[in-house]
N, CA, C and O of each residue as an XYZ file, in Angstrom:
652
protein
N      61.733    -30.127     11.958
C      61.259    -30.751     13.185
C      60.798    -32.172     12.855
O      59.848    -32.286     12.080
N      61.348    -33.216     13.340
C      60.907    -34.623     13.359
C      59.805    -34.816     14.985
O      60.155    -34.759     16.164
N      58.147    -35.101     14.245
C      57.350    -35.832     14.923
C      57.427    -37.683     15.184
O      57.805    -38.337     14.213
N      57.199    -38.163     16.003
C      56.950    -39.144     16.093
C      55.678    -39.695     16.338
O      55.157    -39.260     17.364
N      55.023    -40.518     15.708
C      53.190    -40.545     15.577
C      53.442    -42.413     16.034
O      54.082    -43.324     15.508
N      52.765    -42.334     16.981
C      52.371    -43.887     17.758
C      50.600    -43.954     17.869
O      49.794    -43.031     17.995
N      50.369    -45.548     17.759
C      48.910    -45.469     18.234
C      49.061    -46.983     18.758
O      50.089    -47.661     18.783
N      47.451    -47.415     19.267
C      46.977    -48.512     19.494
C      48.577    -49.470     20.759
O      49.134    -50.559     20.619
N      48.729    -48.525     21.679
C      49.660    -49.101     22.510
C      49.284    -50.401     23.127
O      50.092    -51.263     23.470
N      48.013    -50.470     23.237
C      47.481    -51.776     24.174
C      47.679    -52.115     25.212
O      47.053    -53.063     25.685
N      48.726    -51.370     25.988
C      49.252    -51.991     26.972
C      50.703    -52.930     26.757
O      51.229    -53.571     27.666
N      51.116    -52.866     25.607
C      52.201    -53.710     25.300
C      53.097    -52.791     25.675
O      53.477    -51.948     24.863
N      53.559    -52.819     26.947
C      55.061    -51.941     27.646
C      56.560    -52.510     26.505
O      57.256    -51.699     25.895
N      56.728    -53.752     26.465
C      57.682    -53.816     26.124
C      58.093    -53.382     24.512
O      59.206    -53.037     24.114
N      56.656    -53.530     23.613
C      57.280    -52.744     22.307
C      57.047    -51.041     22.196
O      57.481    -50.322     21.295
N      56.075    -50.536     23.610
C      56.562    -49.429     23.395
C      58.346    -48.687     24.132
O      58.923    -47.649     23.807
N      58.727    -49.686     25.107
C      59.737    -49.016     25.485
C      60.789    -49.321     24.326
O      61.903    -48.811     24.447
N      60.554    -50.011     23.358
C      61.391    -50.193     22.248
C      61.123    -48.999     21.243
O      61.933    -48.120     20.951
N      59.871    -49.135     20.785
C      59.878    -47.563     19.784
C      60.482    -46.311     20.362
O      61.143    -45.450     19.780
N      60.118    -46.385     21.643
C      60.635    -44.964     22.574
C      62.365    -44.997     22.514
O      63.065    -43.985     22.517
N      62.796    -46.203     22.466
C      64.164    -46.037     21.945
C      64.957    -45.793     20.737
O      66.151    -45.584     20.521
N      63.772    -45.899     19.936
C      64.385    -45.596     18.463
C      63.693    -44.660     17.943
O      63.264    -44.673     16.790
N      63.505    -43.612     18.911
C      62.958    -42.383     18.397
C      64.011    -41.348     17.617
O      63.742    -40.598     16.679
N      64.952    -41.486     18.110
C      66.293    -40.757     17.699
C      65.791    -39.532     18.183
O      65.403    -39.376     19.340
N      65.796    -38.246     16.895
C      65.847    -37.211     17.533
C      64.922    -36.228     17.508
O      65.054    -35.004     17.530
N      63.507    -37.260     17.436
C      61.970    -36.574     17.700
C      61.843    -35.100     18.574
O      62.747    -34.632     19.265
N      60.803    -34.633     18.413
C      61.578    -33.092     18.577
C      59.693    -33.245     19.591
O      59.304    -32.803     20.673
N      59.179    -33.894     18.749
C      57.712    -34.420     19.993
C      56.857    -35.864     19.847
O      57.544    -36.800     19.439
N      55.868    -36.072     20.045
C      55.157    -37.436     19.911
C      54.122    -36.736     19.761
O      53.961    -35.577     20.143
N      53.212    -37.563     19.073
C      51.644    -37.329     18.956
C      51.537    -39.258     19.032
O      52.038    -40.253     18.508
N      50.511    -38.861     20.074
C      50.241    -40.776     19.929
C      48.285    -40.468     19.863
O      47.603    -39.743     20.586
N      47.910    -41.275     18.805
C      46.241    -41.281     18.215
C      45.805    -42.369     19.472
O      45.181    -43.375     19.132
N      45.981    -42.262     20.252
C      44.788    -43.532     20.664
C      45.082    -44.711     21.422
O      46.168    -45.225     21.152
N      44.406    -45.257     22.281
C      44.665    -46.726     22.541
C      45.678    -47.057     23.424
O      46.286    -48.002     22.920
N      46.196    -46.734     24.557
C      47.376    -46.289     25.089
C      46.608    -47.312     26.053
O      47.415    -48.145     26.466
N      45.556    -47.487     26.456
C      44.501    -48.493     27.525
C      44.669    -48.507     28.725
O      43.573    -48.448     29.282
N      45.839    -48.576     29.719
C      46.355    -48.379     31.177
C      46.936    -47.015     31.401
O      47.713    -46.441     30.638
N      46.592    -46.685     32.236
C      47.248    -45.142     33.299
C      48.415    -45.572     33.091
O      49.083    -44.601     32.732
N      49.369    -46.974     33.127
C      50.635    -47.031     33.664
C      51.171    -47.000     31.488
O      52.164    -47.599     31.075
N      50.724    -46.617     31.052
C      51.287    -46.477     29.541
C      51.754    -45.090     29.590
O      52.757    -44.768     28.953
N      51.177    -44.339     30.218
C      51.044    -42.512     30.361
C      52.606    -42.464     31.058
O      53.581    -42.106     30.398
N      52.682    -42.805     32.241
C      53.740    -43.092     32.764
C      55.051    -43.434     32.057
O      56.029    -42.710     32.241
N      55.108    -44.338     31.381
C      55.671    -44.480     30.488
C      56.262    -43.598     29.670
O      57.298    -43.017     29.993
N      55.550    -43.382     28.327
C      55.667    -42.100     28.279
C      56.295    -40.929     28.552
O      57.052    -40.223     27.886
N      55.802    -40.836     29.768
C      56.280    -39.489     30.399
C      57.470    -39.772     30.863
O      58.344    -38.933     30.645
N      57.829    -40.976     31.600
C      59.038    -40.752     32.042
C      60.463    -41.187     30.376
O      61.644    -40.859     30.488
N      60.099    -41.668     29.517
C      60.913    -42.271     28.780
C      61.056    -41.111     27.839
O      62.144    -41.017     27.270
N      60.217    -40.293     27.605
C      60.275    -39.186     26.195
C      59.661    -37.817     27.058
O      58.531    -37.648     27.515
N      60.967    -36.838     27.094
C      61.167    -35.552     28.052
C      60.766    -34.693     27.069
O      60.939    -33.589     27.584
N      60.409    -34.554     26.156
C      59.663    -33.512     24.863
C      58.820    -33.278     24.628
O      58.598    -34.466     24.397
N      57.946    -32.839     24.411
C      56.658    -32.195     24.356
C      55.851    -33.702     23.903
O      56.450    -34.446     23.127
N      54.190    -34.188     24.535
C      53.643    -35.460     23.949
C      52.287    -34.606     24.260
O      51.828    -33.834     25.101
N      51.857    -35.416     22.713
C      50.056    -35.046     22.298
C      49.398    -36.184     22.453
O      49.422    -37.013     21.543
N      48.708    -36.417     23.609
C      47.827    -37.795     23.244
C      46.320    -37.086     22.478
O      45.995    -35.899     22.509
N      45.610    -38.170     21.846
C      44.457    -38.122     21.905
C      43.459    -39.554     22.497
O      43.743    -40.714     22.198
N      42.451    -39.219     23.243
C      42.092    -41.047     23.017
C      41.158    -41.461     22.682
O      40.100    -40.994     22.259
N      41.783    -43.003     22.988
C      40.717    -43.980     21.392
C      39.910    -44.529     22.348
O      39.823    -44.279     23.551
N      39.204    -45.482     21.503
C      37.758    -46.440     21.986
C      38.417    -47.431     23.088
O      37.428    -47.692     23.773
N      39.434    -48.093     23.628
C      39.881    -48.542     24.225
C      40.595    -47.965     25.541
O      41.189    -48.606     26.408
N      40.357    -46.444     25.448
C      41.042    -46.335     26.763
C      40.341    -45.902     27.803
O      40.117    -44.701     27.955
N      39.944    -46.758     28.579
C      38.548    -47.081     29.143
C      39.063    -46.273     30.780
O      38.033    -45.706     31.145
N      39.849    -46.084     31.540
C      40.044    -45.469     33.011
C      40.796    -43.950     32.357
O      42.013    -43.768     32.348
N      39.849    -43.033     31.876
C      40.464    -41.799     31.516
C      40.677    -40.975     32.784
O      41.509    -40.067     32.787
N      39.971    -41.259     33.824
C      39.962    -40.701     34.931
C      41.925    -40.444     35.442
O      42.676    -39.472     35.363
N      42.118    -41.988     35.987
C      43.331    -42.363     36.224
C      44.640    -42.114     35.126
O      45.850    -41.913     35.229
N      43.671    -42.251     34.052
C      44.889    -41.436     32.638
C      45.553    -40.056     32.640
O      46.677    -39.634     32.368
N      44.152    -39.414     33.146
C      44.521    -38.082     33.523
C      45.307    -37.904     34.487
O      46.469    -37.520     34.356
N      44.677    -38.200     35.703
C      45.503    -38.296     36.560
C      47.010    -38.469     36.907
O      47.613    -38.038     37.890
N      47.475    -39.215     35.845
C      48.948    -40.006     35.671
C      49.563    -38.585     34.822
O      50.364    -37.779     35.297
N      49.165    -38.554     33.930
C      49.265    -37.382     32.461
C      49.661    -36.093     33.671
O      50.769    -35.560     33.621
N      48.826    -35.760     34.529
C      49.204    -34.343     35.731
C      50.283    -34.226     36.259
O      50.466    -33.259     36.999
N      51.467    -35.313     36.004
C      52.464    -35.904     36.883
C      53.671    -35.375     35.520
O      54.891    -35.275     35.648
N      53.140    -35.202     34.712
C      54.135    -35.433     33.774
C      54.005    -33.630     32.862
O      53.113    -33.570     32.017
N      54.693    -32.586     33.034
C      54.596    -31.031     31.941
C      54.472    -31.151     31.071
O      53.520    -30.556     30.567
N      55.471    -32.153     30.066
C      55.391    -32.580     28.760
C      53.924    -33.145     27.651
O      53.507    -33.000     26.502
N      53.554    -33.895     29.029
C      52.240    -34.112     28.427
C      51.048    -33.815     28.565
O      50.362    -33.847     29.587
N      50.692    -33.423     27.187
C      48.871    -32.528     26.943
C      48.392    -33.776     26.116
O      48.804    -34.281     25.071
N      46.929    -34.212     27.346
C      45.941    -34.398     26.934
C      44.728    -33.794     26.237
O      44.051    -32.971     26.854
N      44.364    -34.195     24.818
C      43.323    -33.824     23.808
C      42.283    -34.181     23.937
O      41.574    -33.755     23.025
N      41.616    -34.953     24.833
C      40.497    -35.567     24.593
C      40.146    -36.539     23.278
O      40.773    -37.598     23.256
N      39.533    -36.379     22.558
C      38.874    -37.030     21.580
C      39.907    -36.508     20.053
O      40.195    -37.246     19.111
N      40.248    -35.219     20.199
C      40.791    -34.739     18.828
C      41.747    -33.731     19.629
O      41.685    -33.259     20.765
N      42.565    -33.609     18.677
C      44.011    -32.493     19.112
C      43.726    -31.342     17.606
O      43.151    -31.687     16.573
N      44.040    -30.608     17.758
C      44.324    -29.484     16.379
C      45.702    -29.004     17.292
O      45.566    -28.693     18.475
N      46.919    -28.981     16.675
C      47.916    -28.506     16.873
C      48.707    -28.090     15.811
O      48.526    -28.719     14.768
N      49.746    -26.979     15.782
C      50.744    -26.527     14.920
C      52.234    -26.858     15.562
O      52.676    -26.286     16.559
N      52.822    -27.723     14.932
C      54.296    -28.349     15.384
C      55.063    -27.772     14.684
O      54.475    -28.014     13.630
N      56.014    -27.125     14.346
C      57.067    -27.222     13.481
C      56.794    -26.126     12.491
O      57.707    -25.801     11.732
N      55.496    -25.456     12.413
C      54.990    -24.772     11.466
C      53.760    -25.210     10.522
O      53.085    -24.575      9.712
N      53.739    -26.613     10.974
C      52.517    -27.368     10.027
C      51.177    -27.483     11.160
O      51.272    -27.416     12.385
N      50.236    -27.627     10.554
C      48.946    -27.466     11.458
C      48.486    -29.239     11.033
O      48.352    -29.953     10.040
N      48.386    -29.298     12.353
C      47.957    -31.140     12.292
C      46.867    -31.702     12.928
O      46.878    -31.653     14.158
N      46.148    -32.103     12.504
C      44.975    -32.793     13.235
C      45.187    -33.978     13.618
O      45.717    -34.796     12.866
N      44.706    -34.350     15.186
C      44.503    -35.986     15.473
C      43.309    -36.660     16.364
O      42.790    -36.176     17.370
N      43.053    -37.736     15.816
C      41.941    -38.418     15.990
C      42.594    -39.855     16.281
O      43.780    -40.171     16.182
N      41.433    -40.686     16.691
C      41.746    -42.043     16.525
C      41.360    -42.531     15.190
O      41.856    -43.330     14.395
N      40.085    -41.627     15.212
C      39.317    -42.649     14.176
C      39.347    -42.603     12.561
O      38.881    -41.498     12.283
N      39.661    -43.254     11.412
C      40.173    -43.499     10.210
C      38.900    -42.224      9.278
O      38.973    -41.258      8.519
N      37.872    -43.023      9.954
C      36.678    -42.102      9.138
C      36.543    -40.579      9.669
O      36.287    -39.797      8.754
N      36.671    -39.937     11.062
C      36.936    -38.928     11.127
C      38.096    -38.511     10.448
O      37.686    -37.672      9.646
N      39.393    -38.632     10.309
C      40.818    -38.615      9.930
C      40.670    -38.190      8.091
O      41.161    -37.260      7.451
N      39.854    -39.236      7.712
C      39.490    -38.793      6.140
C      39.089    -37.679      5.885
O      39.654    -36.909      5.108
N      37.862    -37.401      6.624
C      37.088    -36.139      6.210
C      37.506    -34.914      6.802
O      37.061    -33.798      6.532
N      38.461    -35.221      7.690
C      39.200    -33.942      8.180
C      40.305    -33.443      7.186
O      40.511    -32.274      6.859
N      41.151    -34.857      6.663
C      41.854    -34.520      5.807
C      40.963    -33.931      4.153
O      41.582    -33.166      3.412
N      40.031    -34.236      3.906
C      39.403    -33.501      3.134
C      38.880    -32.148      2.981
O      38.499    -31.731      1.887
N      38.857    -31.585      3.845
C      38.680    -29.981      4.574
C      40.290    -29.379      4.234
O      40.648    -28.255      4.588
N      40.896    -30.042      3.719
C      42.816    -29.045      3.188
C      42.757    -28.032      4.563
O      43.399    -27.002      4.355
N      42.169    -28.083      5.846
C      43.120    -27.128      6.678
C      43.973    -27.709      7.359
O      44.415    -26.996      8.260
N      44.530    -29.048      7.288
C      45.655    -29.547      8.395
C      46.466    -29.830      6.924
O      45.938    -30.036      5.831
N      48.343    -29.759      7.337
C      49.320    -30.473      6.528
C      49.524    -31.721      7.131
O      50.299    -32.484      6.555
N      49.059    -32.042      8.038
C      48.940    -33.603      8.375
C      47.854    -33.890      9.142
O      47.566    -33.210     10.128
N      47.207    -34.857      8.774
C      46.279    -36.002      9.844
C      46.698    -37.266     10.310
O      47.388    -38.152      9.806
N      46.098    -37.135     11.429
C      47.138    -38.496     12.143
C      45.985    -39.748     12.470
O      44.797    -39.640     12.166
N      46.315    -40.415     12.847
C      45.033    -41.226     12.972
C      45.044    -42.922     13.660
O      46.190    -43.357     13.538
N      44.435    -43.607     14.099
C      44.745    -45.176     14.436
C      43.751    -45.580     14.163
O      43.062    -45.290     13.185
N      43.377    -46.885     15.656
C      42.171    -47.460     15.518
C      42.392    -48.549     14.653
O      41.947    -49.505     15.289
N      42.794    -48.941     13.640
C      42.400    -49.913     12.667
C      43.607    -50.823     12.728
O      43.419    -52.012     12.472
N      44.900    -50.381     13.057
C      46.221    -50.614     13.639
C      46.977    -51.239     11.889
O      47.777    -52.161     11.734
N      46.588    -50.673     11.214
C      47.337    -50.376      9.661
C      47.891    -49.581      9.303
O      47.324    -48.614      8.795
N      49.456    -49.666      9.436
C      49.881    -48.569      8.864
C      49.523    -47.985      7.323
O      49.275    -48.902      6.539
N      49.474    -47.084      6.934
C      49.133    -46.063      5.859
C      49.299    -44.646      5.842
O      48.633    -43.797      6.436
N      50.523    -44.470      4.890
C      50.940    -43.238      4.491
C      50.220    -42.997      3.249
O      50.324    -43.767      2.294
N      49.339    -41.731      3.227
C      48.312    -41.086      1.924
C      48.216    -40.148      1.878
O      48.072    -39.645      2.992
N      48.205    -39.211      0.773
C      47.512    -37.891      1.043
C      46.386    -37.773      0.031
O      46.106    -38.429     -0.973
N      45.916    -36.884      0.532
C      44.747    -35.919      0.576
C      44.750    -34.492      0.041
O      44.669    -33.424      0.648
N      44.860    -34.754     -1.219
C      45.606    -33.113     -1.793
C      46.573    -33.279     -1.253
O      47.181    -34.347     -1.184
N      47.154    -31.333     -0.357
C      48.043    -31.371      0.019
C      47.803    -31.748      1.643
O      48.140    -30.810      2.365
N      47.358    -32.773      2.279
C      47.086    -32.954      3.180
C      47.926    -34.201      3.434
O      47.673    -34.913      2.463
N      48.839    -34.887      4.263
C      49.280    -35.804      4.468
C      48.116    -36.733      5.352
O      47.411    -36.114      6.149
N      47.943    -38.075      5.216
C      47.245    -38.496      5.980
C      47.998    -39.926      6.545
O      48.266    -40.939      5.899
N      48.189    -39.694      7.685
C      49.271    -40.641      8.706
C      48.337    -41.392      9.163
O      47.255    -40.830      9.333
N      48.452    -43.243      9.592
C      48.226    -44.302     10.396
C      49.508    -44.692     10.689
O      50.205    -45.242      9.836
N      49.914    -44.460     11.854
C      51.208    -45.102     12.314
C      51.346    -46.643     12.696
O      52.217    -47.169     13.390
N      50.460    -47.115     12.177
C      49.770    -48.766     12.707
C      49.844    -49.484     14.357
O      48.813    -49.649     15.008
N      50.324    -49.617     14.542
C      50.232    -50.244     15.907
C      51.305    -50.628     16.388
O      51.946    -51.494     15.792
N      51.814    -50.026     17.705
C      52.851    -50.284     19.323
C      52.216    -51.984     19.237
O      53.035    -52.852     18.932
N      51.076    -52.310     19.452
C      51.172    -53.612     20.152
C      51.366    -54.228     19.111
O      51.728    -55.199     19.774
N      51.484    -54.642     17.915
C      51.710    -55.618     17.123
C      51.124    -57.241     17.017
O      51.521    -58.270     16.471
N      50.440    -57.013     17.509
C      49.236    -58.253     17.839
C      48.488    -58.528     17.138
O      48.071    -59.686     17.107
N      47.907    -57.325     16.084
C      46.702    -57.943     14.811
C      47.407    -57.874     13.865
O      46.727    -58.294     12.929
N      48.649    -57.521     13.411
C      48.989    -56.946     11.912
C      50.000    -58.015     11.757
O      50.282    -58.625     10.725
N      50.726    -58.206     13.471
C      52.103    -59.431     13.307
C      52.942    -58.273     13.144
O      54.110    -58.602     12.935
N      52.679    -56.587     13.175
C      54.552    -55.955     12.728
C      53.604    -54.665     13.619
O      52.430    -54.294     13.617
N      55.029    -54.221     14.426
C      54.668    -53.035     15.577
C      55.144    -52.171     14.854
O      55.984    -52.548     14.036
N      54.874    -51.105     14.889
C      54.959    -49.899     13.664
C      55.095    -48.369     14.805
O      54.725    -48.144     15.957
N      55.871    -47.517     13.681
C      55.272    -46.260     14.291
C      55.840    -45.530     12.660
O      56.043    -46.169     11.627
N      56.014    -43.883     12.882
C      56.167    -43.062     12.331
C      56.476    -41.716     12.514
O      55.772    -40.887     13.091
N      57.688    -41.519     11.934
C      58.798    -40.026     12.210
C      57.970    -39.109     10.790
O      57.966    -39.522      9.630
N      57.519    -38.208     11.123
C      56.937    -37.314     10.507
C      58.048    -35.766     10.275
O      58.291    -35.139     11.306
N      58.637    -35.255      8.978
C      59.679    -34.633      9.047
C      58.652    -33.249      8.810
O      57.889    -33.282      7.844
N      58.654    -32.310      9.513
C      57.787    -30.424      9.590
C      58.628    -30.122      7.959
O      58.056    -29.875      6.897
N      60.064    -30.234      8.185
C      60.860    -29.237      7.130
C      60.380    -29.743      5.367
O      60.407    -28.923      4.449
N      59.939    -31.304      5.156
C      60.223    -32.106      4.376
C      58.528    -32.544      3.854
O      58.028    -32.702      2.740
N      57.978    -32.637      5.261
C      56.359    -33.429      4.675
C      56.478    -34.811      4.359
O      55.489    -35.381      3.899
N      57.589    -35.465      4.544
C      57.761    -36.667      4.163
C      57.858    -37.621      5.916
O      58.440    -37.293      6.950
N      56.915    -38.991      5.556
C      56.463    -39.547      6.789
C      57.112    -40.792      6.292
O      56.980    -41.225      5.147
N      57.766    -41.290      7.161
C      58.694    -42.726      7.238
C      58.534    -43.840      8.631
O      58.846    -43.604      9.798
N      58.013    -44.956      8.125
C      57.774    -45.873      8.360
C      58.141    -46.248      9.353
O      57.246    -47.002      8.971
N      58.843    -46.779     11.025
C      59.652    -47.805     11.138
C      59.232    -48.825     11.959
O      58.566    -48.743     12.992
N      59.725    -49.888     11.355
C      59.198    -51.234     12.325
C      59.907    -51.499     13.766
O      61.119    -51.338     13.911
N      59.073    -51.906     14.786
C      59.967    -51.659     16.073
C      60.732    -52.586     16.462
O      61.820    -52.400     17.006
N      60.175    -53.781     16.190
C      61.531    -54.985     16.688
C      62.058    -55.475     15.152
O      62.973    -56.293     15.045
């Protein structure tokens, strides 16, 4: 099973409708965070028909209307603050935040942690714990829009830049 892990959307529509195109053949999404407008959810929902995990970050300030949008769409389950899910057979935790994300990955009960907020990508593990930052959809602090295909069968997390 190939995941696809997005964070820190910002509101930048146009590099997420680009990652959403080079998802290939993601089997779901987990996006950490930062998604900021109801009309990102939308998005989303209408562009990627497969199962989507949000969680959200410090920036996504109208959760009301997030939700709201998210009700429109089957595919997508909202987490609140943290997700614990099993994809593929692997048990994964997600957060926004880097320092929760550590110490979760230090507890060895998830094969992956996912994580944003800091908008750096970083592939690490943690024992046998993978620990994912898919860096950042908007590409605005780092200068490079990022995401990450997470393989269930393999454990191996790959990089890709969006434009």
């Amino acid at each position: 099973m190939n995941i696809a892990i997005l964070s820190d959307i910002h509101d930048h529509i146009t590099n997420l409708t680009s990652a959403l195109s080079k998802l290939g053949k993601a089997d779901a999404l987990i996006c950490c965070g930062d998604l900021c407008s109801p009309f990102i959810v939308v998005e989303l929902g209408q562009q990627f028909l497969k199962p989507i995990h949000i969680v959200f970050g410090n920036n996504d300030g109208d959760l009301f209307r997030i939700t709201q949008q998210a009700t429109r769409f089957s595919q997508i389950t909202l987490h609140g603050e943290f997700a614990d899910l099993t994809l593929g057979e692997k048990r994964i935790g997600v957060t926004h935040f880097p320092n929760i994300a550590g110490a979760i990955a230090l507890s060895n009960r998830y094969d992956l942690v996912c994580y944003g907020h800091n908008h750096i990508l970083d592939i690490a593990n943690e024992g046998s714990t993978a620990l994912v930052n898919p860096g950042e959809v908007f590409g605005g602090l780092t200068g490079k829009a990022t995401f990450v295909i997470y393989n269930t069968d393999t454990g191996i997390a790959t990089p890709h830049q969006i434009l």
